[in-house]
C-alpha positions, 0 to 999 in steps of 0.5 A: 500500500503506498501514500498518494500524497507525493511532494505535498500533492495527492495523486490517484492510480490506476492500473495501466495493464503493462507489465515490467518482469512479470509485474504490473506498472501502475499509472498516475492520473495526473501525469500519467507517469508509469510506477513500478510496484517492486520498485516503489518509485516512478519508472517511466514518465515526468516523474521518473525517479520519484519514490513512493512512501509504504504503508503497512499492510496485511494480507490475510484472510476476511475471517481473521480480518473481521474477528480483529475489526468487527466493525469493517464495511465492505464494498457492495458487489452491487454496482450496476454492473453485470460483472459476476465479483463472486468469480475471481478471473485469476483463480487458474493463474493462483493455482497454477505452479509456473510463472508468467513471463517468468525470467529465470529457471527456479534452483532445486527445492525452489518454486517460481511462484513462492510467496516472497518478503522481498526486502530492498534495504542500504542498496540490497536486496533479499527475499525471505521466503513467507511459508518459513517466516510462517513456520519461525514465526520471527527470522533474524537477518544482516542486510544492507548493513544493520539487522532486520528483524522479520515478525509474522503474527499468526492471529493477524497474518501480519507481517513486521520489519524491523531494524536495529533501532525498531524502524519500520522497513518497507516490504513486499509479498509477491512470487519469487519468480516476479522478485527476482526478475525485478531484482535479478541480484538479489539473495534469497534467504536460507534458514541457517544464515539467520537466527529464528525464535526457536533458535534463542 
């Protein structure tokens, strides 16, 4: 989730239907400048460079949502619309194990569409795999020259990052396919470099 508010002016987004490495651009309004999602910044555009502040979000179920905020109001699939909301058009895509477009051929014991914590913190990059930090609960790593603290509270299935000195570190979960393809560098996460909470 990002802020709208750019350099004190408030944007809105859309979806601009090109992909980057697998990964949907988005688009501005206003200047129609493309935006990368991984990247957090402006890619294509007047505003070329500019970079996108991340507010925290979780991605979970609507029963774990709803027992944590009774109180949510959900968007009405009654638009006026024909649309049927009930079927999701990408069911087959999420079911599948292979990539779109995908970049890079997975190494043994790899899936291309593993659900990733991509992290790009003091000029590097690295993917934490989620099952693992769901399993641990709490992965302790050195990245970009400090320790980052990765928390994954079950009741929530929210995701913290942390530095040494508590900040919050910006995150993305998305398929290792799509990761590496934007970061095609990046480190990938291996149990034994880090520290667990079963570990302490």
């Amino acid at each position: 989730m990002y802020d709208r508010e750019i350099e004190g002016k408030e944007y809105s987004f859309g979806v601009s239907g090109l992909l980057y490495r697998a990964n949907v651009l988005m688009y501005d309004r206003q200047t129609e400048t493309l935006w990368s999602q991984a990247k957090r910044k402006a890619v294509a555009g007047p505003l070329t460079g500019t970079e996108l502040k991340v507010h925290s979000s979780t991605l979970t179920s609507w029963k774990k949502w709803r027992l944590r905020h009774p109180g949510t109001e959900v968007l009405s699939p009654r638009t006026g619309h024909s649309r049927d909301y009930s079927k999701d058009p990408y069911s087959d895509y999420y079911q599948s194990r292979s990539g779109f477009f995908s970049f890079f051929t997975p190494k043994p014991g790899e899936e291309e569409k593993e659900l990733m914590v991509g992290i790009e913190h003091g000029g590097q990059a690295k993917a934490y795999p989620l099952p693992l930090l769901r399993q641990k609960g709490e992965l302790r790593d050195a990245l970009g020259g400090q320790t980052l603290t990765l928390n994954f509270d079950a009741a929530t299935d929210r995701i913290r990052v942390t530095d040494g000195q508590g900040g919050e570190v910006p995150h993305l979960v998305l398929y290792w396919f799509v990761w590496k393809g934007i970061f095609p560098e990046t480190d990938r996460f291996r149990e034994e470099e880090g520290t667990s909470d079963e570990k302490k």
